[in-house]
N, C-alpha and C positions, 0 to 999 in steps of 0.2 A: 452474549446475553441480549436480552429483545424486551422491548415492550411487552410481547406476549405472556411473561412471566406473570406479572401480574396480574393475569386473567389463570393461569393455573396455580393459584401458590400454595394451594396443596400436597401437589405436586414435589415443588420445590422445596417447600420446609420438609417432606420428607426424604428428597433426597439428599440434604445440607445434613440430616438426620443421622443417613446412611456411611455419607461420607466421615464423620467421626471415626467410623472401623479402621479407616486407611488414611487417614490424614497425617496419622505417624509415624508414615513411613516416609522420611525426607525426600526421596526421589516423585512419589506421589505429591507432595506438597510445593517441591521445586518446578515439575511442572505445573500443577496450577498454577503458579504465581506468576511464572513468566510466561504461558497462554493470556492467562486474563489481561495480562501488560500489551502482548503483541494484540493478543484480537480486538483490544479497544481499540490502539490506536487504529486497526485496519477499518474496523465501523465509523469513528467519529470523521477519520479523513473523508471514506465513502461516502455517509450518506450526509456527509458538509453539518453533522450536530443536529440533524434535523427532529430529531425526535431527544435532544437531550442526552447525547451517549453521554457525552464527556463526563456529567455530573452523576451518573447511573455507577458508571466504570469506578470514575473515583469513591463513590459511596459504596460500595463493593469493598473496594481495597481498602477504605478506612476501616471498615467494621472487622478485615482479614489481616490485617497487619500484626495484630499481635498473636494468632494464629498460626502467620507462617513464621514467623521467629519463634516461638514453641516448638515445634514441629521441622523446624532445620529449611524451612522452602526460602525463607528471606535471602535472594543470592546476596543483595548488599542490605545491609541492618538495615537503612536508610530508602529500602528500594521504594516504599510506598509513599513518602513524602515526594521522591522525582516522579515517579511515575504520577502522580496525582497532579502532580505541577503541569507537567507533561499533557497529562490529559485537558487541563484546565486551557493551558493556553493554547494548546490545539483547535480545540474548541470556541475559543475568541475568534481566530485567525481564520478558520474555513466556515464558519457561517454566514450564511448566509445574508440576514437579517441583522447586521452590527451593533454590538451593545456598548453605552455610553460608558466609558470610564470615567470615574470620578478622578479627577487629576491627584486627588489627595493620598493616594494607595499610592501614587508612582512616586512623590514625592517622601512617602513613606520607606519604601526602597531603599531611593536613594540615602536618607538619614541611615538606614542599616549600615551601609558602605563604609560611613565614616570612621565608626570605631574598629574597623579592619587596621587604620593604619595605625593603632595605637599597640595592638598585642603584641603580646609578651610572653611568649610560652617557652620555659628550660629546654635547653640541649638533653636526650635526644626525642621528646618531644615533639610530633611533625603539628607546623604552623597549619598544614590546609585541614590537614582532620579536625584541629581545635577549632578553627572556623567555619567546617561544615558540618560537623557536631551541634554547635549555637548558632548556628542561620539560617541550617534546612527549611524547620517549625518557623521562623518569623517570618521567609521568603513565603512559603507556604501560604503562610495566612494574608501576605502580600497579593499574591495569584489568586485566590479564592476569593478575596473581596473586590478586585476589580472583575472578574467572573459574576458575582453575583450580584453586585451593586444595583439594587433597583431594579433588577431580573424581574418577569412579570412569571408565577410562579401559581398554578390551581391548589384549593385545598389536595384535590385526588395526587398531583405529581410530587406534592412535600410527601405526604403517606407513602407513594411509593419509594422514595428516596432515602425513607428511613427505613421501608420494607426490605430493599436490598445490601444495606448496612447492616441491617440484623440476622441476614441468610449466613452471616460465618459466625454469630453468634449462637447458633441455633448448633451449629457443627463443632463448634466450640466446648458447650455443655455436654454434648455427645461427646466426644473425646475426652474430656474431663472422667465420665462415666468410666468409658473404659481404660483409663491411661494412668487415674488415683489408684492408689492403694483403696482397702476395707477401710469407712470412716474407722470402726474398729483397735484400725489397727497403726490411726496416727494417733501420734503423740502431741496433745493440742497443749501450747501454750498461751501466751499472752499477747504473741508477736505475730507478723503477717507467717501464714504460712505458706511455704513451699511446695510442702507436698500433695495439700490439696489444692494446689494450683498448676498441676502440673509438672511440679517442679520448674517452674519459670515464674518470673519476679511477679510476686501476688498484685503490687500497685496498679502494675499496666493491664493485668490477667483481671481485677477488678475493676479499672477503669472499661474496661471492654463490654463488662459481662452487665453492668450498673445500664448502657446505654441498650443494649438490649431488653434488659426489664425497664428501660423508660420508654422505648419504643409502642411496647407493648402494654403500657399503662396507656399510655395515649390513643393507643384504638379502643381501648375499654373505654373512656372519657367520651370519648366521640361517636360509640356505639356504633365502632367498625371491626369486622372480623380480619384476624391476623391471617389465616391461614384458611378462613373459609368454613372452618369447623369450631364453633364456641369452646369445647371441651377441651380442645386441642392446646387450642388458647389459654382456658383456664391452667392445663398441666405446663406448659413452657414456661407462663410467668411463674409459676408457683416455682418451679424447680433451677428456673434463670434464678431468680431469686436468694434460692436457697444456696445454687455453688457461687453464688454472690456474697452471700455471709461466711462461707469457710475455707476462702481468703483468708478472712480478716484482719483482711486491708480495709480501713475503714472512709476514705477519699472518695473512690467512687463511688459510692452510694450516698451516701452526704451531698453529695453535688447532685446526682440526679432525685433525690429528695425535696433539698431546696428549688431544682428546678421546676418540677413536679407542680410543688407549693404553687409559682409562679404562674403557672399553665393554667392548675386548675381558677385561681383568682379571675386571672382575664376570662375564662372560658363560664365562670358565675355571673359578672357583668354581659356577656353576650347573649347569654343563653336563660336571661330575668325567670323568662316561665320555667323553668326545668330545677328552680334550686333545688328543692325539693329533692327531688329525683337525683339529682348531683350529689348531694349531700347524701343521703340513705348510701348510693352505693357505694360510696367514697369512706362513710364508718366500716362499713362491710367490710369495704376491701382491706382497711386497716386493721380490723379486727383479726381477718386470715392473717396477712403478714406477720401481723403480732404473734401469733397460734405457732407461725413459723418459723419464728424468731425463738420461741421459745424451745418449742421442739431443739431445732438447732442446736441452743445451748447446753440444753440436757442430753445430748449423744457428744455434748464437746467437752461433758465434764462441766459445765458451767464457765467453762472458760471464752466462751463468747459474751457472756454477759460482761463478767472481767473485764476484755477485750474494750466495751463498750464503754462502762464507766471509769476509763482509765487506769484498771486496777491490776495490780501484780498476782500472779500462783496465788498467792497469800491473799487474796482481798486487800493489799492498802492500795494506797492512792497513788500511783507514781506521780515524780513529779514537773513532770513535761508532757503534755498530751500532743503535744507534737510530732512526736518521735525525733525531736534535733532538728526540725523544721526552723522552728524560731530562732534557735541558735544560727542556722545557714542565715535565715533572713536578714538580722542583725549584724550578722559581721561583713554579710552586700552592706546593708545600708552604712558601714563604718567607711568601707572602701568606695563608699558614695560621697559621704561626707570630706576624705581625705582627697579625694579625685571628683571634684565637682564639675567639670566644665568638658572634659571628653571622657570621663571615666577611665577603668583600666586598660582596655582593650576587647577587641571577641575571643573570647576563648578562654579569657585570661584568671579569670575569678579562680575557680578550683587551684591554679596551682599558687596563687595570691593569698589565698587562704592560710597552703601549707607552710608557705615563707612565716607567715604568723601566728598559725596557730599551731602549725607539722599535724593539722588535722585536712589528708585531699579527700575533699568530701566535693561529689557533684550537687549544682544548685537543684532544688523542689521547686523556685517560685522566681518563674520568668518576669516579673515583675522588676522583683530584688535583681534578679541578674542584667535587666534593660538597664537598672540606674547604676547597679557597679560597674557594667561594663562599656554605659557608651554615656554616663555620665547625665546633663542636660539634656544633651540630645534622647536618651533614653525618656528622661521626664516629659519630651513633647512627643515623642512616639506613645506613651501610655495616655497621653492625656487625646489628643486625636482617634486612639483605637478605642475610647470609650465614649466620647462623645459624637462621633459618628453613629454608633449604633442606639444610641438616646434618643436621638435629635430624629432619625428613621423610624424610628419603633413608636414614636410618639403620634406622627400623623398616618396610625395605620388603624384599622378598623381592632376592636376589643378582642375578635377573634384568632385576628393575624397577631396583638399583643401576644396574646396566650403562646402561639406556638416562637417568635420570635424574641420575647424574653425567655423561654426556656430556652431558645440555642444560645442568648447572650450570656447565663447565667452557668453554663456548662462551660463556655469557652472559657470563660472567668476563673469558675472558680477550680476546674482542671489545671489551667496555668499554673495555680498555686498550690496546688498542692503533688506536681507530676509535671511541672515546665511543661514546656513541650517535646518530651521522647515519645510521643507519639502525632500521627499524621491531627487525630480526631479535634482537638479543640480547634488547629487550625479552620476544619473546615467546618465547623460549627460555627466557626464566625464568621464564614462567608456568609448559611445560611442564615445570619443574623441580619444580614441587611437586605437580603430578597421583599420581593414585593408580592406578597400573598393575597391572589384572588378568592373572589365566591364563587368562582365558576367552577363545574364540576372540569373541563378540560380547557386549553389554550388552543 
């Protein structure tokens, strides 16, 4: 991939389009995934990161990750979190021009380490899979944030950065098309579904598909074209949108909703003379959504509304909107409170649980699993990874708020509701502490 993209992405959204037809064929899939791994690294080495590969390549393979675990291309579950690592510190080491690390990320690391030496995981159990299952996503977000830290960053190369994150989302929905069943001919209930997701875990298939329609809200906000053709634009958010809602998985969209919120706030403070205008299009846009939301429901049997307000087949109210979330969260935080000073170990929650409850349930909320499993140490890791990007976001201009509490509020509230099984929150918290210019280039 090249810089050049972004001057044809016409082009490109339709061939990301095309490539739906064949993405489902694993061998097709397997190659891409391990082309796009080799030919980064071969550009970032080459041209010493000069133009940005490293973060291009990894915004690629975040937005494609759960893509190619759909689709059979993933050779390791995990390949996108190394590779991305991969890329990142690649990228540190051959550029040219050397970026400061904030010593605080490496001392970050280190605190990881610590609760290695407490796990505990049953015979026949392997210790290193438990431990690189729960430290891929924090290492990740370790590499990402000394990568980005105070990065000097144009409005035009965040745009493109989410441009190219959104190229496997765009092949995604495509694939979706062909690869569902007849809405027809699912059987919708009240719970995330499968089938129109692929048949692969709705959570992650909606956390994907959520950051593509937030992508895409963000050039309508900014009154930038995604693809070069308005209409275009209009039909991808409208239809990102729509295999967003039947999922329903309702996480990802929730998060890029409140994050949304977030954008448009700062971007009303920036932009004083334009509320007006911001506003108008902004009911507008909600009004379609709405329109789509509705539709939705009414070819889902109404069972997306259901879905929404909690409610069973039957219309009552069930009574956990969690879906077992708060129950996982709470019984971390018991194994916090019993284990307060190094916690239980990495890895070790899930099967700590089953000792107690004989429910192995994996965690939702890397939070809860920071404080059961590495104890205090956990509690100064979360409290660090949040006030670092407060403290940054604060002395930045209204406009760079806008788009840097929307990456904070993603990476956030992703964590909690989806840990980290995927690459994406990590590296939205790098982009959390970048240093976003007014300049249209660097």
């Amino acid at each position: 991939m090249d810089r050049s993209v972004n001057k044809n992405r016409f082009i490109w959204v339709m061939l990301h389009l095309a490539l739906g037809l064949f993405i489902g064929i694993s061998l097709v899939s397997t190659i891409l995934s391990v082309s796009i791994v080799m030919f980064g690294m071969v550009l970032i080495i080459s041209r010493k990161n000069e133009h940005q590969e490293a973060v291009l390549f990894s915004a690629y393979l975040v937005g494609a990750e759960v893509l190619f675990r759909m689709t059979g291309g993933a050779v390791l579950h995990e390949l996108t979190k190394y590779a991305v690592m991969l890329f990142l510190f690649t990228g540190l080491v051959v550029e040219r021009e050397k970026q400061h690390i904030n010593p605080l990320f490496l001392i970050y690391l280190l605190l990881l380490l610590v609760g290695i030496t407490f796990t505990d995981v049953p015979f026949p159990e392997s210790i290193r899979k438990a431990i690189a299952f729960n430290l891929s996503g924090p290492f990740l977000l370790g590499i990402a944030a000394m990568y980005f830290y105070n990065r000097k960053v144009s409005l035009n190369q965040v745009l493109e950065i989410l441009f190219y994150m959104s190229l496997p989302v765009i092949t995604m929905v495509s694939y979706l098309y062909f690869k569902t069943p007849s809405i027809q001919d699912i059987v919708f209930g009240t719970q995330a579904n499968f089938e129109a997701s692929g048949g692969f875990g709705p959570n992650q298939v909606s956390t994907i598909l959520a950051i593509g329609f937030f992508v895409l809200v963000i050039h309508f906000l900014l009154n930038k074209q995604f693809s070069t053709y308005k209409y275009l634009d209009y039909f991808l958010l409208m239809y990102v949108f729509y295999r967003t809602l039947l999922t329903f998985s309702r996480g990802g969209l929730y998060t890029v909703i409140i994050a949304l919120s977030a954008f448009l706030f700062f971007l009303i403070l920036y932009e004083k003379n334009k509320v007006y205008q911001l506003f108008k299009y902004s009911i507008l846009g909600i009004v379609l959504l709405i329109s789509i939301g509705i539709y939705t429901s009414n070819i889902t049997g109404g069972m997306l509304t259901n879905r929404y307000l909690n409610q069973n087949v039957k219309g009552e109210t069930k009574g956990d909107i969690s879906t077992g979330r708060i129950w996982l969260f709470t019984q971390e935080l018991e194994s916090f409170y019993e284990n307060p000073f190094f916690g239980i170990g990495v890895g070790s929650s899930k099967f700590y649980r089953k000792e107690i409850s004989d429910k192995e349930a994996a965690t939702h909320s890397e939070m809860s699993r920071l404080l059961s499993e590495h104890g205090f140490i956990g509690l100064l890791i979360l409290i660090l990874l949040i006030l670092i990007p407060f403290y940054h976001i604060k002395h930045q201009s209204y406009l760079a708020r806008a788009f840097l509490s929307a990456f904070f509020l993603i990476w956030f509230l992703t964590i909690n509701h989806s840990a980290m099984r995927v690459a994406l929150p990590a590296f939205f918290y790098g982009l959390s502490v970048i240093n976003i210019t007014n300049m249209e280039e660097e």
